[in-house]
N, C-alpha and C positions, 0 to 999 in steps of 0.2 A: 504494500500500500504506500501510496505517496503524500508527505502530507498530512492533510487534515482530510484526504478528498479517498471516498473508499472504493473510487476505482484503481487501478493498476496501473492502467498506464497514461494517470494524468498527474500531472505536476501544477496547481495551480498558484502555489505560490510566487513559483520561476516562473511560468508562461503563460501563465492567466486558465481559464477553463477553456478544455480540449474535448470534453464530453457532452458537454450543453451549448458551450460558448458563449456562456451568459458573462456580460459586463461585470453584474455585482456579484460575487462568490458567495453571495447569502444566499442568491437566488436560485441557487444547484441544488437540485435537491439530493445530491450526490456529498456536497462537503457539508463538513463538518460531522459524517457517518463514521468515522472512522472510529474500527473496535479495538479494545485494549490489543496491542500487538504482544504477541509470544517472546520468549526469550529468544530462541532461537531465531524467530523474523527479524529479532533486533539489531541480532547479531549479523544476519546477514546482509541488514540493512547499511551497518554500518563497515560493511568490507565492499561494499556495492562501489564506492569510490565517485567521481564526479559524473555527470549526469550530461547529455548534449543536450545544446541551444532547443531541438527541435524534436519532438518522437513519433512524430511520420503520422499521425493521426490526423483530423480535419482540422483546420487550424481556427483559433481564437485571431481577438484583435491584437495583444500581445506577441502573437506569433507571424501574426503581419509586420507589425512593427520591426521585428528580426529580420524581415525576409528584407524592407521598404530600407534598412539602414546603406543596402549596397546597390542597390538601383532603384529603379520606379516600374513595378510591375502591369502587364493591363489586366484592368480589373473587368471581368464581363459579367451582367447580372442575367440570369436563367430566370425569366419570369411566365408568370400564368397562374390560372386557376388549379386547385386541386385535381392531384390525377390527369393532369395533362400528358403527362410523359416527360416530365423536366429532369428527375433522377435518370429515367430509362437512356435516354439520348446519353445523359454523361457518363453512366456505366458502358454503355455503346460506345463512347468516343474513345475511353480509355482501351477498353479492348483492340480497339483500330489498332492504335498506336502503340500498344505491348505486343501487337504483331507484327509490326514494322512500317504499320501505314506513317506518308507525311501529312501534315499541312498546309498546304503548299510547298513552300520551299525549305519551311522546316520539319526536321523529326525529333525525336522524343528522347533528351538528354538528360531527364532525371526527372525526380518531383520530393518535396519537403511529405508530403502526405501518400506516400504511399498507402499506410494503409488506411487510410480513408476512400481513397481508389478503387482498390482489392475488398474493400467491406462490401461496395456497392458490383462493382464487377462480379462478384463471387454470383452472382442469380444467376448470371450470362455466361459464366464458364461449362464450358461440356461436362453435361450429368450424363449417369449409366441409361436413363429411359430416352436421352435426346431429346428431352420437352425443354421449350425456352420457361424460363422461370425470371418474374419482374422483380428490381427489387422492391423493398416495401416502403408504404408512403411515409415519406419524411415526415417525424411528429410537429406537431403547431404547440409551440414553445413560444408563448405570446413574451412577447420583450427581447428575445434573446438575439445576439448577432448571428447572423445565416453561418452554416456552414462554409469552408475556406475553403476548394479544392485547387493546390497547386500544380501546373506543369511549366518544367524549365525545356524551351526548344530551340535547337542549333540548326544552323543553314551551312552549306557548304564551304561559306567565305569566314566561317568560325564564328558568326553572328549570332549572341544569347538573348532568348527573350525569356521574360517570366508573363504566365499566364496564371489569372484568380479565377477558378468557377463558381457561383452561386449555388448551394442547394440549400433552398428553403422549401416550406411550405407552402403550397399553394393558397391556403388558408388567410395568411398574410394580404395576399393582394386581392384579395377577394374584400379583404375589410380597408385595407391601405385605399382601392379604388373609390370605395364610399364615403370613407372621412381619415383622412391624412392625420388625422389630430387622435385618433383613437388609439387606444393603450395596443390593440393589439396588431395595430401598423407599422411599430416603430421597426421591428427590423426589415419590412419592404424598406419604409422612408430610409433607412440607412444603405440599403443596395441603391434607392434613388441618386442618393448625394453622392456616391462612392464611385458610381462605375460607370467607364469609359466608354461602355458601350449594352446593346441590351440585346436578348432574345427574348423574344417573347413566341409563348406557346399556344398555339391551335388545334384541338384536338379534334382528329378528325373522326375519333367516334362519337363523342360527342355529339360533336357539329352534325351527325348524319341518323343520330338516332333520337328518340322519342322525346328526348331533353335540347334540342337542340336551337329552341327556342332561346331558353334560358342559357344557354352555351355561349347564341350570340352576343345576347345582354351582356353577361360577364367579361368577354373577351374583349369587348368594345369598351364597357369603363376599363380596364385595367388600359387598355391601349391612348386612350383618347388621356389618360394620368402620365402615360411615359411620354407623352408629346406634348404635355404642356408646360414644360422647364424645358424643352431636351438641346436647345444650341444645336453645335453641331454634330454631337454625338449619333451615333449610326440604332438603327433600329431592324433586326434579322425578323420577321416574320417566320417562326419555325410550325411547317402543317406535320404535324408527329401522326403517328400511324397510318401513313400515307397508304398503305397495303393496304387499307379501306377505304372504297370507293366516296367519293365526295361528289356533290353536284358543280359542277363550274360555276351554275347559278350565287349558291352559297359563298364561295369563294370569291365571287367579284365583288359582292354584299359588303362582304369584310371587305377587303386590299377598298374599295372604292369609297368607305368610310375611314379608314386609316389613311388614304390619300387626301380627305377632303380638306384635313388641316395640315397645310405647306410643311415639310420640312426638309434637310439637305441630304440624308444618307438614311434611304428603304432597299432592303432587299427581300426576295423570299424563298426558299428553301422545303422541299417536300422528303422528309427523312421518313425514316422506320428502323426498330430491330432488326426488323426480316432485309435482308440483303436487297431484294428488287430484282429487274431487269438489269444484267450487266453490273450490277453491286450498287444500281444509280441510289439508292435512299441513303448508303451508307458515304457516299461519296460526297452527297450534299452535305452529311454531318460535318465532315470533315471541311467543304466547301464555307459553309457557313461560317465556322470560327476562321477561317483565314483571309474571309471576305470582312469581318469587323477588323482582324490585324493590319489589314491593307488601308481601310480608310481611316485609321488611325494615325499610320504613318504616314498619310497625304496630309493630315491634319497638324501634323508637328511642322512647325517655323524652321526653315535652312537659317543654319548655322553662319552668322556672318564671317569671313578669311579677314584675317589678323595679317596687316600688312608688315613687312618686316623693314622697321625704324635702320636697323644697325645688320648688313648683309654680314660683315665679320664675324659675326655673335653666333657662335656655332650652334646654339639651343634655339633661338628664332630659327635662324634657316633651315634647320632639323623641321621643324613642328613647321615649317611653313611647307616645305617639301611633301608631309604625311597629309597635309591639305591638299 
C-alpha cells in the first residue's frame, strides 16, 4: 500500500490521485482507507527504496505537470454522450499502434501510462471464443479530472511529440451541455479550457435506433457548447460504429447544424472496432488524431531567424547555420 491511499499502485502524496484523479484527496474514496500494515509489509516497504516520477497508470493533474515541465504536450479532449464509443475508439487506437500502425508520419515511441492503455485495451485483445469484448463504461465521478491517457510519437526526422487523450464520462457532457455552472460539469469544463483540440462523438447506433430522437438532441447541445468559445481550435466529428448502417439523411441533419455556426477547423471521420472494407474504419481512427496534429501545427507562429550581429562569434553562426 502506498501512503494513506489503499490502493497499490497509487502514490498520492508524490503525484496526486492516479485512481480517481480527483483534485482534492479527500474526495477519493480510496485515501485515507489505509489498514494497519503488517510487520513484515513494513518491512518490505521500507527496503522498496525510491519510487519513479510516474507509475504508468492514467495520469492525474500532478502527473501532467511532470510530463508539461519538459515540453508542451497536445492535449485532445474525446467528447460525447454516454456510450458513445469514446473508450472503445481509444482502446482501438492503442491496439493500432502496439501493432505497428502510424499516425501519419508518426509511430509509437512510448507512453507514461501504459497501463492505463493495457486496462482498456485488455477487452480488445484476442480471447479463446474470438468474440470482441467492449471495454466498460467509464464511471461518472462528478468533480473529478478526466482521465490522462499519454502517447509519446516519433517521425523519421527524430521528431517527438507528446499526445493527452481524454476519457471521461459521457455523463459529464451531457450535464456540462445544459449548464456549465453545474457541480457535475466541472470536469467536461476543464477538458473545455485545456484542450487543443476536440473529438466529438456520434453514435451511430444511437442515431439509427428507436432513441435516436433524443441522440440528436444530445449530440447537438454538446456540439453547439464546443463551438461556442472554440477560436481556432479544430473540431473531428467522430461517426463511431460506423459498421451500422446510418441514413445520409441523419447525417447531413447533424454536419448541417454543426456547420450552421462558422468556425475554422471541421472535419469528419467514420470509424469502428470492426476493421471495415480494406481496414477503412480503423484507418480513419488513426486518420482523425493526425488530422487534429496537422492543424495544430498550421496553427503554431514561425519562428522568427535571429540575424547574426557578430559573423566571428562562433555560437551565433552555429545557431544561425541550424536555422
Amino acid at each position: 500500500m502506498a501512503g494513506n491511499c489503499s490502493q497499490p499502485k497509487c502514490y498520492p502524496e508524490d503525484s496526486g490521485c492516479n485512481i480517481e484523479g480527483c483534485i482534492n484527496l479527500s474526495d477519493c474514496k480510496y485515501y485515507g482507507q489505509k489498514n494497519v500494515a503488517k510487520k513484515e509489509d513494513k518491512q518490505d516497504s521500507e527496503n522498496e527504496g525510491h519510487r519513479i516520477s510516474w507509475t504508468g497508470n492514467t495520469m492525474g493533474l500532478y502527473d501532467l505537470n511532470f510530463l508539461t515541465a519538459s515540453r508542451k504536450p497536445i492535449l485532445i479532449g474525446v467528447t460525447g454522450v454516454a456510450s458513445a464509443g469514446k473508450t472503445t475508439y481509444l482502446a482501438t487506437l492503442y491496439c493500432l499502434i502496439r501493432q505497428g500502425a502510424e499516425i501519419g508520419e508518426y509511430s509509437f515511441a512510448g507512453s507514461l501510462t501504459l497501463n492505463g492503455w493495457e486496462d482498456i485495451a485488455w477487452y480488445l485483445s484476442w480471447k479463446s471464443n474470438a468474440e470482441i469484448q467492449f471495454p466498460d463504461h467509464t464511471t461518472n465521478n462528478s468533480g473529478r479530472v478526466p482521465g490522462l491517457l499519454h502517447l509519446s510519437l516519433k517521425n523519421k526526422a527524430g521528431k517527438n511529440i507528446d499526445l493527452i487523450l481524454t476519457d471521461a464520462p459521457g455523463e459529464w457532457f451531457d450535464h456540462w451541455s445544459n449548464n456549465i455552472n453545474s457541480e457535475n460539469a466541472i470536469g467536461a469544463q476543464w477538458i473545455y479550457e485545456n484542450c487543443d483540440g476536440f473529438l466529438l462523438f456520434a453514435d451511430s447506433d444511437m442515431l439509427s435506433g428507436s432513441q435516436r430522437g433524443n441522440a440528436k438532441r444530445q449530440l447537438k447541445q454538446v456540439a453547439d457548447r464546443l463551438i461556442e468559445n472554440i477560436n481556432d481550435r479544430p473540431i473531428g466529428l467522430i461517426w463511431s460504429k460506423s459498421d451500422l448502417e446510418l441514413t445520409h439523411q441523419t447525417k447531413e441533419q447533424i454536419i448541417k447544424h454543426i456547420e450552421a455556426t462558422p468556425f475554422k477547423h471541421f472535419n469528419q471521420f467514420e470509424t469502428s472496432v470492426q476493421e471495415g472494407s480494406s481496414g477503412e474504419f480503423h484507418k480513419a481512427i488513426l486518420e482523425s488524431v493526425n488530422w487534429v496534429i496537422e492543424v495544430l501545427n498550421q496553427n503554431r507562429n514561425t519562428l522568427p531567424k535571429i540575424s547574426v550581429a557578430k559573423p566571428e562569434d562562433m555560437f551565433l553562426s552555429k545557431r544561425s547555420i541550424n536555422e
